[in-house]
C-alpha positions as CSV (number, residue, x, y, z in Angstrom):
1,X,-14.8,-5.7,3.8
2,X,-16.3,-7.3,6.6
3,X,-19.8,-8.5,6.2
4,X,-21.7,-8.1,9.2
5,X,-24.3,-10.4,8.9
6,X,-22.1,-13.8,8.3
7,X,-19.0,-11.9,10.1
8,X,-16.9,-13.3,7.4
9,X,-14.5,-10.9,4.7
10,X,-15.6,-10.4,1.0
11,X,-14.5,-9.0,-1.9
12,X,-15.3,-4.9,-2.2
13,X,-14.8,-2.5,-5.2
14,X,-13.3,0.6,-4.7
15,X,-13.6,3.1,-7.2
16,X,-11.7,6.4,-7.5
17,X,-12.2,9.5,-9.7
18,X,-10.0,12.0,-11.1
19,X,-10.7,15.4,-12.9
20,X,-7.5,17.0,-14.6
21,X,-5.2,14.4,-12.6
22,X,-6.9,15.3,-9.3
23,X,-8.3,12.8,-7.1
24,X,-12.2,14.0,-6.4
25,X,-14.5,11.4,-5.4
26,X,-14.0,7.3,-3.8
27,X,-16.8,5.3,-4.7
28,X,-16.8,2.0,-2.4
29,X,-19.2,-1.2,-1.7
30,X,-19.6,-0.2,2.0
31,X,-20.0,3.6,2.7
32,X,-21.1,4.7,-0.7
33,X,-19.9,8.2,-2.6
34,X,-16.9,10.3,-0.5
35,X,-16.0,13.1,-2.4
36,X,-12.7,14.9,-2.4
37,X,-12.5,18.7,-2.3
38,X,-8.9,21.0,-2.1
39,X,-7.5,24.3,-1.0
40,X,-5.6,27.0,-2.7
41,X,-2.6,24.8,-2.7
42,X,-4.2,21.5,-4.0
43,X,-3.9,19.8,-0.8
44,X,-7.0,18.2,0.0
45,X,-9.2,20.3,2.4
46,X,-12.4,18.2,3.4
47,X,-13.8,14.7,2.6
48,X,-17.6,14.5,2.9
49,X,-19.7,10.5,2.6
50,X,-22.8,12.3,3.1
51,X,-24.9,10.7,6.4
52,X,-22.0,8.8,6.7
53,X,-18.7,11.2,7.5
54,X,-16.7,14.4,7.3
55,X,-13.2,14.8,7.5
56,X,-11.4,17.9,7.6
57,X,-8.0,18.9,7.0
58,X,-5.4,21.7,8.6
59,X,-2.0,22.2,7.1
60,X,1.0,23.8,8.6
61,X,2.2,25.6,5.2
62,X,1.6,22.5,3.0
63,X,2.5,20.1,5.5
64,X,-0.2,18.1,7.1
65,X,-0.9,19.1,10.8
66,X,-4.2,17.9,11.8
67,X,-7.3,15.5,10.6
68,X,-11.0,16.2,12.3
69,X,-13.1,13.5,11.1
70,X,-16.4,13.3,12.6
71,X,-18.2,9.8,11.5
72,X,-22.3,10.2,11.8
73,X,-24.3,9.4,14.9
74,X,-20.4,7.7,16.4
75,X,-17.5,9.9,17.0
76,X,-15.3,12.8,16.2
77,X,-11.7,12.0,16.0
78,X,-8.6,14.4,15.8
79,X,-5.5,13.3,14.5
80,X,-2.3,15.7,14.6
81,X,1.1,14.6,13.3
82,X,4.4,15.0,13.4
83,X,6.9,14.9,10.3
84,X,10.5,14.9,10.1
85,X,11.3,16.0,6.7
86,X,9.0,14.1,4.9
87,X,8.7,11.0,7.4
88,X,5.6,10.6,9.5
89,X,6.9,10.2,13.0
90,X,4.4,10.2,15.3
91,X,0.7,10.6,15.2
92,X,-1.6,10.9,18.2
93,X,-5.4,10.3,18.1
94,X,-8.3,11.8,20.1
95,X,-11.8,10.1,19.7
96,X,-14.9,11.6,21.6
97,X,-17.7,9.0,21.3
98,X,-21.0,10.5,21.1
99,X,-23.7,7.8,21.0
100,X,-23.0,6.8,24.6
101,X,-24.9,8.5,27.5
102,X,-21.7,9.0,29.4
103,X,-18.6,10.8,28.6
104,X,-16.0,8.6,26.6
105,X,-12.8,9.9,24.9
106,X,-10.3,7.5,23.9
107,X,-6.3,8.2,22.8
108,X,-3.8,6.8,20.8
109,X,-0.5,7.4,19.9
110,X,1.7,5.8,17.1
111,X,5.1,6.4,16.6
112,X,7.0,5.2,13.2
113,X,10.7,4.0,12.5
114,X,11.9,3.9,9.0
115,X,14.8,1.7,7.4
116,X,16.1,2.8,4.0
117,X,12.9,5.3,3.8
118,X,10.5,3.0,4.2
119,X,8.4,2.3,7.8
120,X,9.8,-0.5,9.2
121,X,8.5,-0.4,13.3
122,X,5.4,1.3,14.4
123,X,4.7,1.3,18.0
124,X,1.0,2.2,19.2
125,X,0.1,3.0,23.3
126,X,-3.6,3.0,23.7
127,X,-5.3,4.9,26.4
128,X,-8.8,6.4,27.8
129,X,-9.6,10.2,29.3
130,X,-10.7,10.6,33.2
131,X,-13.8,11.8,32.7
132,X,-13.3,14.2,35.9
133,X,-9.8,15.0,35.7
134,X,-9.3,14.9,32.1
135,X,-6.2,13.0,32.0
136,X,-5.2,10.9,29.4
137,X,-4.6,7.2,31.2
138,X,-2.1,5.1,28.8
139,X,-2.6,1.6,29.3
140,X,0.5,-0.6,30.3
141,X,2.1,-2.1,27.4
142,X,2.3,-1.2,23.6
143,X,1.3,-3.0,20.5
144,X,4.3,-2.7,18.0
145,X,4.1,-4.0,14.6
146,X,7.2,-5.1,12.2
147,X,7.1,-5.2,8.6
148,X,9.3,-6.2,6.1
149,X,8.8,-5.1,2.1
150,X,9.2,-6.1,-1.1
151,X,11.4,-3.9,-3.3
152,X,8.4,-3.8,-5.8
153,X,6.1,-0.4,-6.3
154,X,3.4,0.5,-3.7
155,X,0.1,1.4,-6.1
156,X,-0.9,3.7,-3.0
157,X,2.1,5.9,-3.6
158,X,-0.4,7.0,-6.6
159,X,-2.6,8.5,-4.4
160,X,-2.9,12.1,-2.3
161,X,-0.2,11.7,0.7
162,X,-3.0,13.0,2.6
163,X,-5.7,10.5,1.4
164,X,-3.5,7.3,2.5
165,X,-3.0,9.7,5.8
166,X,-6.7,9.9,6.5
167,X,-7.1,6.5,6.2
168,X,-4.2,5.7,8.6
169,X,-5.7,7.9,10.8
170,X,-8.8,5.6,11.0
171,X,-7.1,2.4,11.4
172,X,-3.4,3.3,13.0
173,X,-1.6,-0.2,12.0
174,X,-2.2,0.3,8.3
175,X,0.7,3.6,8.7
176,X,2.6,1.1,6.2
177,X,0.5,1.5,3.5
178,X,2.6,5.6,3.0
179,X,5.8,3.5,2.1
180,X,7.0,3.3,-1.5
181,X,6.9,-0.8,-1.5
182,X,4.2,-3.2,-0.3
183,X,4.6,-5.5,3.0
184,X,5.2,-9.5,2.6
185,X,5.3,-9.9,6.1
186,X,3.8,-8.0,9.6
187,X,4.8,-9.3,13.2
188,X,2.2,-7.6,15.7
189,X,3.1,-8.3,19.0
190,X,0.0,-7.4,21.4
191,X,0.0,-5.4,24.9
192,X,0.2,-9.0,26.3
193,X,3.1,-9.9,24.9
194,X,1.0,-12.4,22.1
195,X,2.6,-12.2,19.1
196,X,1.1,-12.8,15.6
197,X,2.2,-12.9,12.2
198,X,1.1,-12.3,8.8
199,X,2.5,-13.2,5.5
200,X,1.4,-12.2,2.3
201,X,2.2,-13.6,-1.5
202,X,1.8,-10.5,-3.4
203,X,1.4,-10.1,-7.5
204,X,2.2,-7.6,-9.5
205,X,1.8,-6.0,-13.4
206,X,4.1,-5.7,-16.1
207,X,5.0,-2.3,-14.5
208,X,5.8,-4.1,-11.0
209,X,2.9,-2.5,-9.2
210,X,1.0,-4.3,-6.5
211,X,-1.9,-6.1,-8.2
């Protein structure tokens, strides 16, 4: 996590409970207790940090339609997607700001391309609402992102589809982190054409999860 005060990354503990093999409550270093509650179909319904966030969750059947997350004294964000089968293709993100005097409302849209069922290309346009008009203005450009895998087991498969969702929703780029192995390398090529890339060494148990 990123520590505010030095502005340089630490170490963080994240801490997750389950009651009869269901996820119910995150415990982290930087935004405290989140717990986890579910509908009638066990798909997760609403995540509450208390002072700190609320998400809620729509479902079309038992697929995922649409994240409201409103984050305390900030913003409220809607996210809908789009599946094909069970492939996230597209996700588009509406933020009103509310601790700014004026009007502010931000979008984004992602779309995803998959290789051998895992995500391979995600392309994100970025874009800001007329406050008179109240249409969306995409900015010129897109940020695409590349990743390539290793053929070893992603530990966040574990986890509520919709969990690794929400947090995708928050943070766009990190859409990989739904596939079934873990990233070695990301090429992120900027709205100006700046390109950076990231590698990582990755380590793993005697099950050949992601440690």
């Amino acid at each position: 996590s990123l520590n505010e005060d030095t502005g340089d990354y630490e170490d963080g503990t994240t801490v997750l409970t389950y009651q009869n093999n269901k996820l119910i409550s995150v415990s982290d270093d930087t935004s405290g207790l989140m717990t986890v509650e579910y509908n009638s179909a066990n798909k997760i319904s609403k995540m509450v940090s208390p002072g700190v966030l609320t998400a809620e969750f729509v479902y079309s059947g038992t697929t995922l339609s649409t994240i409201t997350t409103t984050i305390t004294g900030l913003s409220t964000s809607v996210t809908n997607y789009t599946f094909l089968g069970s492939k996230m293709v597209k996700s588009i993100t509406t933020t009103d700001y509310t601790f700014l005097p004026i009007p502010f409302k931000s979008y984004t849209e992602d779309t995803y391309e998959y290789q051998n069922n895992t995500m391979a290309k995600n392309t994100t346009k970025i874009g800001l609402f007329d406050p008179v008009s109240g249409e969306v203005i995409i900015n010129p450009g897109s940020v695409v992102s590349v990743f390539e895998y290793d053929t070893k087991k992603n530990p966040f498969t574990l986890l509520p589809l919709e969990y690794t969702l929400f947090y995708a929703s928050i943070s766009p780029q990190t859409g990989f982190i739904n596939s079934r192995n873990n990233p070695t390398k990301s090429t992120v090529t900027d709205q100006d054409g700046i390109t950076k890339i990231t590698v990582a060494t990755n380590e793993y148990d005697t099950k050949d999860y992601l440690t």
